[in-house]
C-alpha positions as CSV (number, residue, x, y, z in Angstrom):
1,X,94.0,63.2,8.3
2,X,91.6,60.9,9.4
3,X,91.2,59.8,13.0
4,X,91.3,56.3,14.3
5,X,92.1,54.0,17.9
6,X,95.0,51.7,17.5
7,X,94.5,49.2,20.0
8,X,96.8,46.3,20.5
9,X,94.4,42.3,20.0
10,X,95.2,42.3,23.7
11,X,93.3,45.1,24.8
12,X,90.4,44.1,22.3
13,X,89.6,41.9,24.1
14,X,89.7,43.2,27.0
15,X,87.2,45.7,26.4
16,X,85.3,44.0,24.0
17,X,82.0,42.4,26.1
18,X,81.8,39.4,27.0
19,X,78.8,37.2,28.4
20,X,81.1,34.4,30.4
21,X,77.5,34.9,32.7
22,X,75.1,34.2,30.1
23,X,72.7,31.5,30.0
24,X,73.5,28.4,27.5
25,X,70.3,26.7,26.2
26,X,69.9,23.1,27.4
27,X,69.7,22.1,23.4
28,X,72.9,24.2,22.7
29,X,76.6,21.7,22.0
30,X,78.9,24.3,22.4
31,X,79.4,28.2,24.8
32,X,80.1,31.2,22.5
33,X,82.6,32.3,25.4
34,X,85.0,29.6,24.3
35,X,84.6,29.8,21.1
36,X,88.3,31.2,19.3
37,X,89.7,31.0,23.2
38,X,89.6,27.1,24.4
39,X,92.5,25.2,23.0
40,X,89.7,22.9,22.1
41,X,87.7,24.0,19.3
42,X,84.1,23.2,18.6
43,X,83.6,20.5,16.1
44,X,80.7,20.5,14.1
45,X,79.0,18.2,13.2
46,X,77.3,16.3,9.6
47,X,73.2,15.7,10.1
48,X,71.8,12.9,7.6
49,X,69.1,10.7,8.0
50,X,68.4,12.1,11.4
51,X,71.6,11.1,12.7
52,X,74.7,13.5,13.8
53,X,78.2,12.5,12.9
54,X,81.4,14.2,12.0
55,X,82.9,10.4,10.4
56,X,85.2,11.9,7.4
57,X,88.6,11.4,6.8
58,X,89.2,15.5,6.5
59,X,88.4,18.3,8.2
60,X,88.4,22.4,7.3
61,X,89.9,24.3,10.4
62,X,88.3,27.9,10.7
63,X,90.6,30.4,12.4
64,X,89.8,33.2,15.1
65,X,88.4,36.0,12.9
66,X,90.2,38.3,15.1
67,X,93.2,36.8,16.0
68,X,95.7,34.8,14.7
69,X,97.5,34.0,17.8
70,X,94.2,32.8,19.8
71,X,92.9,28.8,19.1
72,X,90.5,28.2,15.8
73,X,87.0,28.8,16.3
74,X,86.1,25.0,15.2
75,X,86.8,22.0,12.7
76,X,84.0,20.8,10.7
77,X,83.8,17.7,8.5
78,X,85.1,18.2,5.0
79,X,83.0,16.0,2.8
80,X,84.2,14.1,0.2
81,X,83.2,12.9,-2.9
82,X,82.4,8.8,-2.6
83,X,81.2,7.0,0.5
84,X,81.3,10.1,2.8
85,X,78.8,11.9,0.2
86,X,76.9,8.8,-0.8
87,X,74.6,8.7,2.6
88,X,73.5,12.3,1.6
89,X,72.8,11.6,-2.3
90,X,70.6,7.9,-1.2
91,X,68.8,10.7,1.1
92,X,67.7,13.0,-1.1
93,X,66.9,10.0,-4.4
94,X,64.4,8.8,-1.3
95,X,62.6,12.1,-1.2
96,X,59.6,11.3,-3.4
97,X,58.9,14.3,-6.0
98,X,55.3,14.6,-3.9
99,X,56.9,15.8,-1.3
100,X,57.1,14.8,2.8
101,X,53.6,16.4,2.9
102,X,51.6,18.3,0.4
103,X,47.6,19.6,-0.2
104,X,46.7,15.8,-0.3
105,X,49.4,14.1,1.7
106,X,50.1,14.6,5.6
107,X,48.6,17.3,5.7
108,X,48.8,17.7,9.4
109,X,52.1,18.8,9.1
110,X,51.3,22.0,8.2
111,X,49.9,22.7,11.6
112,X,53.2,20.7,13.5
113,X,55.9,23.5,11.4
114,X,53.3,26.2,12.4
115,X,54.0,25.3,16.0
116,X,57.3,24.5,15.3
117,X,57.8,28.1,13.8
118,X,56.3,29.5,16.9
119,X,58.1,28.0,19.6
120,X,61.6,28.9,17.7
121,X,60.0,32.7,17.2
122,X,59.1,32.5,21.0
123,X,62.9,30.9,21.9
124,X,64.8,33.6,19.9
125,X,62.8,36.4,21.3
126,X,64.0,35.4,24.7
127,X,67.0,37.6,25.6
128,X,69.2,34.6,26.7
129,X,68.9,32.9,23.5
130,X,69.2,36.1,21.7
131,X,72.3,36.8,23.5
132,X,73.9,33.0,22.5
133,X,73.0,33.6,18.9
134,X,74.6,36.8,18.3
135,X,77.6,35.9,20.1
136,X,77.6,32.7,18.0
137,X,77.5,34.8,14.8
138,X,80.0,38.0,15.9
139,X,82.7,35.0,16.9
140,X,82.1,33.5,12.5
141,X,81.2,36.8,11.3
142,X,82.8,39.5,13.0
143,X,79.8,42.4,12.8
144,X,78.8,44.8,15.4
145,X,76.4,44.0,17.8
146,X,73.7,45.9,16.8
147,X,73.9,43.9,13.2
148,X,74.2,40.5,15.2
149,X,71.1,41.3,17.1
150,X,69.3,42.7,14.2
151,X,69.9,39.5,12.5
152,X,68.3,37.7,15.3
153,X,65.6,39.5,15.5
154,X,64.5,39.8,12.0
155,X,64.9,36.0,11.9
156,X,62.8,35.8,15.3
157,X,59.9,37.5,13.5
158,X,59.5,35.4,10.8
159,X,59.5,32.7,12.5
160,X,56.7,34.4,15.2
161,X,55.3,35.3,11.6
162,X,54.4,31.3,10.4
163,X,53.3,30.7,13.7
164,X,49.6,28.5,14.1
165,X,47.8,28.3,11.0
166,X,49.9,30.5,9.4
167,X,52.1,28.2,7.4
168,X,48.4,26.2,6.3
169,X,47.5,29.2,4.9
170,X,50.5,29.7,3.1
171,X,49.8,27.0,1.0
172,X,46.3,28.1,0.2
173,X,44.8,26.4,-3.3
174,X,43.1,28.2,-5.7
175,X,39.6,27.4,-7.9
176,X,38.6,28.5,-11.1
177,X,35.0,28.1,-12.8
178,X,35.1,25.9,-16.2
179,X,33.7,26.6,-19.5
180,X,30.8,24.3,-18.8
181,X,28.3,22.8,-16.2
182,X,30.0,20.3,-13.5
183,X,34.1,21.7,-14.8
184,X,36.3,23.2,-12.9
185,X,40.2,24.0,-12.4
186,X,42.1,24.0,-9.2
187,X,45.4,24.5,-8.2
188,X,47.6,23.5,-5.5
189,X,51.3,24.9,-4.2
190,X,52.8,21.6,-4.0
191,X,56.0,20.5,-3.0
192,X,59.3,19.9,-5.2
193,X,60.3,17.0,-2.8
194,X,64.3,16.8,-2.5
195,X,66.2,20.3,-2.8
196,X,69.3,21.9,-1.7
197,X,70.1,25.3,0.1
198,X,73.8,26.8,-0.4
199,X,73.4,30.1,2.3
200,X,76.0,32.3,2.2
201,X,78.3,33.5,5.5
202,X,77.6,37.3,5.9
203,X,74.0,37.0,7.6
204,X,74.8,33.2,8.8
205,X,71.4,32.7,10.7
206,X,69.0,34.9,9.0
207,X,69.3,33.9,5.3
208,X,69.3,30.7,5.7
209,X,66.5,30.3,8.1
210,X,64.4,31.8,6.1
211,X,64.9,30.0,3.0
212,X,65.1,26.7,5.0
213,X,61.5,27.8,6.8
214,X,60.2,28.1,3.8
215,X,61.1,24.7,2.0
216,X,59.7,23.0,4.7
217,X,56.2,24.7,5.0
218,X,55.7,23.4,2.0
219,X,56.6,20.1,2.3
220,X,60.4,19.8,0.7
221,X,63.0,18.1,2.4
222,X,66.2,19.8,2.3
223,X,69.6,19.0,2.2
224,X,71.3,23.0,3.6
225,X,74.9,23.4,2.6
226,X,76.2,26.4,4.8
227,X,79.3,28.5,4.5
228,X,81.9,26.8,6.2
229,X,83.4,30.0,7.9
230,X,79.8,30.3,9.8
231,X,78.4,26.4,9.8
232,X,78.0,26.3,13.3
233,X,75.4,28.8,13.9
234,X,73.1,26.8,11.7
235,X,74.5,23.6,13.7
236,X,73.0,25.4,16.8
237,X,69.7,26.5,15.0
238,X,69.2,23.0,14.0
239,X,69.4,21.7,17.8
240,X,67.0,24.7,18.6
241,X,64.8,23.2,15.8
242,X,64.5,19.6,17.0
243,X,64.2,21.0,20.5
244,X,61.1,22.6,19.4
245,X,59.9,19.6,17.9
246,X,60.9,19.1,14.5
247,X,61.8,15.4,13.5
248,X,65.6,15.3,13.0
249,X,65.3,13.8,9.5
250,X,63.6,16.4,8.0
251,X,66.9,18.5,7.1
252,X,70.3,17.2,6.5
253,X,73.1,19.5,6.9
254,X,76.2,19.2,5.2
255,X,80.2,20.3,5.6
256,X,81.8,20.3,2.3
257,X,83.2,22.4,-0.3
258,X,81.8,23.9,-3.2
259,X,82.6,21.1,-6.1
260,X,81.4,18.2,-3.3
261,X,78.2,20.3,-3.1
262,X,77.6,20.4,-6.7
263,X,78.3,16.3,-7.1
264,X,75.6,16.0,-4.7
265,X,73.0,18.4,-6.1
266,X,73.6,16.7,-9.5
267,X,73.7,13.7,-8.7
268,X,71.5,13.1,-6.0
269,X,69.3,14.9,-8.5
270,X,68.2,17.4,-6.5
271,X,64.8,19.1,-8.2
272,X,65.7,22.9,-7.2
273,X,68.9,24.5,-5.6
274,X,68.6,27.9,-3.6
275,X,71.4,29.7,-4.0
276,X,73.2,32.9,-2.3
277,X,76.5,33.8,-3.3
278,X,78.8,34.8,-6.1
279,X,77.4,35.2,-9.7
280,X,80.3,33.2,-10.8
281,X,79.0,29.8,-9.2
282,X,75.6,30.9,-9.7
283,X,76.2,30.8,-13.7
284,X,77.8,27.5,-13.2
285,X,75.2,26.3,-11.2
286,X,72.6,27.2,-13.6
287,X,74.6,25.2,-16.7
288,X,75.3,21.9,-14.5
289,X,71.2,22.2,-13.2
290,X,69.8,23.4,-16.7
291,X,68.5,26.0,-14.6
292,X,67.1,24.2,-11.7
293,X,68.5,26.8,-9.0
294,X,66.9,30.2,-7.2
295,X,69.4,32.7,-7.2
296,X,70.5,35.5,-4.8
297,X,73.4,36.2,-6.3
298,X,76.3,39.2,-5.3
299,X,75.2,42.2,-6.2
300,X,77.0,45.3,-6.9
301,X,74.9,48.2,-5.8
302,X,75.1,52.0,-7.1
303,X,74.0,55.1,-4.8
304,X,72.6,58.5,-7.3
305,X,72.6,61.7,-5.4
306,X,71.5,64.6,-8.1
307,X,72.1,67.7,-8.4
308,X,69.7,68.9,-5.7
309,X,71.1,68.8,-2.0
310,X,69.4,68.2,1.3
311,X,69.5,66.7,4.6
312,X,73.8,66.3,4.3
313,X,74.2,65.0,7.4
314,X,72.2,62.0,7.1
315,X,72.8,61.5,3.9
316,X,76.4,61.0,4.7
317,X,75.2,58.3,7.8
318,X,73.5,56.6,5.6
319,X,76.4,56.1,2.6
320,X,78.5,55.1,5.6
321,X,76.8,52.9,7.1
322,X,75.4,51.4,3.5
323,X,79.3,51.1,2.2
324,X,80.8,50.1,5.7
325,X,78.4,48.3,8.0
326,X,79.5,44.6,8.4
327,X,82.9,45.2,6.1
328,X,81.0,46.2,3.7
329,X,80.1,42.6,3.1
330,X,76.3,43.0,3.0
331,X,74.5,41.8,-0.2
332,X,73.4,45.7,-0.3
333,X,76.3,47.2,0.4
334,X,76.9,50.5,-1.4
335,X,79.3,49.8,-4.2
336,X,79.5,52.9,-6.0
337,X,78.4,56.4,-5.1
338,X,77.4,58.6,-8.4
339,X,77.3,62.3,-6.6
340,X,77.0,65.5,-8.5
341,X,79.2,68.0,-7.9
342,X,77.0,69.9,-5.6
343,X,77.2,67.5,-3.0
344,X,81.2,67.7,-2.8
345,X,80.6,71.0,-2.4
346,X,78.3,71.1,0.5
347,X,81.3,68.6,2.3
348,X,79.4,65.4,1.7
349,X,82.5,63.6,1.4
350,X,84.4,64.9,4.7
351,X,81.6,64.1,6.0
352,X,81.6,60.6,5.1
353,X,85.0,60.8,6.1
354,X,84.5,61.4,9.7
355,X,81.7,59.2,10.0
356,X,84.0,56.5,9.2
357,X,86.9,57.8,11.3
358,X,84.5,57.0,14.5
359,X,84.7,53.2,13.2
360,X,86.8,50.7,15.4
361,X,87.7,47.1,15.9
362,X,86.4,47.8,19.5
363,X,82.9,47.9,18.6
364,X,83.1,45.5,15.3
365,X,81.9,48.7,13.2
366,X,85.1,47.6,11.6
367,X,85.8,43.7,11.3
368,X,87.7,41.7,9.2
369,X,86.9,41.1,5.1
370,X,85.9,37.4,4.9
371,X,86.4,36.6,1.7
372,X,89.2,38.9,0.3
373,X,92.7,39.6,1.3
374,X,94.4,42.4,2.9
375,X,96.8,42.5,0.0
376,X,93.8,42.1,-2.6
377,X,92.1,45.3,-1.4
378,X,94.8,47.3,-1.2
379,X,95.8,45.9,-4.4
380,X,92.4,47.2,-6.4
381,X,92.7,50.5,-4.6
382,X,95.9,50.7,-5.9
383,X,94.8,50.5,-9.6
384,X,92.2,52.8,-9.4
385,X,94.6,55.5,-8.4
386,X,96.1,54.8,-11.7
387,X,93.5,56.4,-13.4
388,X,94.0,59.8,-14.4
389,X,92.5,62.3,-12.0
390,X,91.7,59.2,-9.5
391,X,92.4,60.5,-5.9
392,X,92.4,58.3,-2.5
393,X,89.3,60.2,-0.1
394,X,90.3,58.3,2.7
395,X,91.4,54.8,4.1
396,X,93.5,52.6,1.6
397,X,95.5,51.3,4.4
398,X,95.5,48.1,6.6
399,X,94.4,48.2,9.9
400,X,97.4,49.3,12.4
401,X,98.3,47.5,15.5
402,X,96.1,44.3,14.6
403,X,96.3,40.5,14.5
404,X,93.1,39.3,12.0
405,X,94.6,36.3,10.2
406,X,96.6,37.1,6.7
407,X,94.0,35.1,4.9
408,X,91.1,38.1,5.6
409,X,91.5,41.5,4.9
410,X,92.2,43.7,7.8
411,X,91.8,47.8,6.0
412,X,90.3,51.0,7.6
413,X,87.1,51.7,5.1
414,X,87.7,53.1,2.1
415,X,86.7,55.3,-0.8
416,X,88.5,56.3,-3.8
417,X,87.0,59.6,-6.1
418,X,87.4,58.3,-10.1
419,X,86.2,61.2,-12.1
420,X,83.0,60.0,-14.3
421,X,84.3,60.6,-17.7
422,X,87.4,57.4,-16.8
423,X,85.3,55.8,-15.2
424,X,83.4,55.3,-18.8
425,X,86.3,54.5,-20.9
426,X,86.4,50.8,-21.4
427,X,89.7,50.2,-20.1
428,X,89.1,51.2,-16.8
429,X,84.9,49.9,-16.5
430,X,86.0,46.9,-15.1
431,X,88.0,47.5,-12.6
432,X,86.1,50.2,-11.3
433,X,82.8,48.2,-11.6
């Protein structure tokens, strides 16, 4: 029987840390702290044309990740399609296809996003902003704090990383001799002027960052679509941004919905879409663009242990905390474990077993499913105990004594043994792939 701590949402929180104490940055337009607790949620904000507004006629309400009972985390705009959009579609058809700067245009730039980069590195390395970004993300994306910090830091090193000259040599040119006296080739990285970024909500600072870094080194201007369950950490890492210097109509940031997004991006036209998410939209994405889009798509990931068997006990640490860190909501979470036999017999499963029993809603080493239902999971767990010698390891059941909100799943991880010969026949592939 496998172990767990039943705490009531009330006593959550009362253990659960809090920084009421901490330090919020000058720049900053809203206090993690109140966050999911003020009866007055945050409201983000649109950025176009250098200018912050939340003018639309709707908005999308995002609820306490943890608890249904407490006030929503914040409102943001819900774009729509017509005059609302238009100001973000006459910004990007004014991005010329040269670029803000490139090898031959502005090229001081390149030295102003090098400092940029290094007084955001510098600002997230301090512990106090640190501290306000991985509250930020834990109160959108429920994740323990060790993920939260790790996000932070990962992002604060890239940024340290493009720092001075850094982001000039980035865009270093090449030369090649001709065939013939007085010829010769060169080649520059240039710019593909106005392009989109649709960032995903499990690593809600770090993913996006980098890809928006990136775009602008090299001389894009983007428009960043962010998931709306996380938009307002970017918010906040955009106020860091201009803080540190960068001109507030370099990026535009907009609230919307998926089919608003995709008017825009072919429309606008945008030249080149990154996107993170679902292979689903990603396919569409690539019909609509005639394959104008950069994909980090959902990927379903497969663990092979052979026959040989070794080091057990981290073995099992590390399926657990590849299946279950975050919700298992990682883009490299562990999907599917292959194990020979050998390794059930050495206990690698009741192993795994207990290293998930010491998982709790206390710590966030369990949190809520963002983007599936209770009822969903269970649901698929279910079927795959249909097939024939299918058995339930441990979980399959929602979270006792909780109050996440009905429309994320709330279950105590989860595995499911399918023997490998089902697994193979083609009626049951699918489901269990």
């Amino acid at each position: 029987m496998m172990h767990s701590r039943h705490l009531t949402a009330t006593t959550l929180r009362a253990i659960r840390p809090t920084r009421l104490l901490s330090t919020v940055p000058s720049w900053a337009t809203l206090d993690p702290a109140s966050l999911g607790s003020s009866p007055q949620p945050h409201a983000v904000c649109n950025l176009v044309n250098g200018r912050w507004n939340s003018d639309t006629e709707k908005s999308i309400t995002i609820p306490n990740p943890l608890d249904k009972n407490a006030p929503d985390v914040c409102t943001l705009p819900d774009t729509q399609v017509g005059e609302e959009l238009q100001p973000f579609i006459d910004s990007m058809r004014a991005v010329p296809k040269s670029g803000v700067h490139n090898p031959l245009k502005n090229v001081h730039r390149y030295l102003e996003l090098g400092e940029i980069s290094r007084k955001a590195g510098h600002a997230l390395s301090t512990p106090d902003i640190a501290d306000f970004f991985a509250d930020t993300i834990q109160k959108t994306v429920p994740k323990s704090r060790a993920q939260a910090m790790g996000e932070v830091k990962v992002t604060a090193d890239f940024l340290n990383n493009f720092g001075g000259d850094n982001v000039r040599f980035l865009a270093r040119s090449f030369g090649v001799p001709g065939d013939h006296y007085g010829q010769f080739s060169h080649g520059h990285r240039w710019p593909y002027g106005p392009v989109a970024i649709v960032a995903p909500f499990n690593f809600p600072l770090e993913i996006p960052v980098l890809q928006l870094m990136g775009a602008l080194f090299m001389g894009n201007r983007p428009v960043l679509k962010p998931a709306e369950k996380c938009a307002l950490v970017m918010e906040q890492f955009l106020h860091l941004l201009h803080d540190c210097g960068m001109d507030k109509k370099d990026v535009d940031l907009l609230n919307c919905q998926g089919p608003v997004a995709e008017k825009l991006i072919v429309e606008a036209p945008v030249r080149l879409t990154q996107f993170t998410g679902s292979s689903r939209v990603a396919e569409m994405l690539l019909e609509k663009t005639k394959g104008k889009v950069k994909i980090e798509d959902a990927g379903f990931d497969w663990k092979i242990l052979g026959p040989d068997v070794g080091n057990v006990d981290y073995v099992s640490w590390q399926c657990d905390q590849d299946a279950y860190a975050c919700a298992g909501q990682k883009c490299s979470a562990q999907s599917i474990l292959f194990a020979h036999e050998n390794w059930e017999k050495a206990g690698l499963f009741d192993k795994m077993q207990a290293n998930a029993a010491t998982r709790s809603l206390v710590d966030l080493s369990i949190a809520p499913v963002l983007t599936h239902t209770t009822k969903s999971i269970l649901d698929h767990a279910a079927r795959l105990l249909e097939i024939p010698g299918a058995k339930l390891l441990f979980g399959g059941k929602e979270l006792e004594n909780h109050s996440i909100p009905e429309v994320y799943g709330a279950v105590y991880p989860t595995a499911v043994y399918v023997p490998l010969q089902e697994l193979l026949k083609p009626e049951n592939f699918d489901v269990c792939t």
